[in-house]
Residue, then its C-alpha position, 0 to 999 in steps of 0.5 A: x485575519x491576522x498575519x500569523x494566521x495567514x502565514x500558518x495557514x499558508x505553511x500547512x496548505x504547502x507542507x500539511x495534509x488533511x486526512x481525508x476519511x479512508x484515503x489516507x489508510x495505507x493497506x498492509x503489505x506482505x513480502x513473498x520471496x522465492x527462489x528461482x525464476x518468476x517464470x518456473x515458480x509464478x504457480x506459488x505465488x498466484x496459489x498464495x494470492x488465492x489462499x490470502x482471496x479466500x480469507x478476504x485479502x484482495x491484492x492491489x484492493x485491501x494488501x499490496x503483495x510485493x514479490x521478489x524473485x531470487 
């Protein structure tokens, strides 16, 4: 091989990725916010997870929920 060949293959072993099928695929992410505490409100956000389940969405398998309490 010749060097330059070498030190490419070497920077992209170091600093590259190879998609590797599906892996790489991020799941989309859904924002709920809600006013008041966690522990007063969980009822709409595990009343919203199970609307999003029935049309297919699975939290944590093919969306990631982020949850923010205020």
């Amino acid at each position: 091989m010749r060097r330059s060949t070498v030190l490419l293959l070497g920077a992209f072993c170091l600093f590259g990725r190879v998609p590797a099928g599906d892996a790489d695929v991020k799941a989309p992410r859904v924002g709920f916010i809600e006013a008041g505490s966690q522990q007063a409100n969980q009822i709409f956000l595990d009343s919203f997870r199970d609307g999003l389940r029935t049309l297919g969405w699975i939290d944590g398998n093919n969306i990631v929920i982020l949850d923010r309490w205020a």
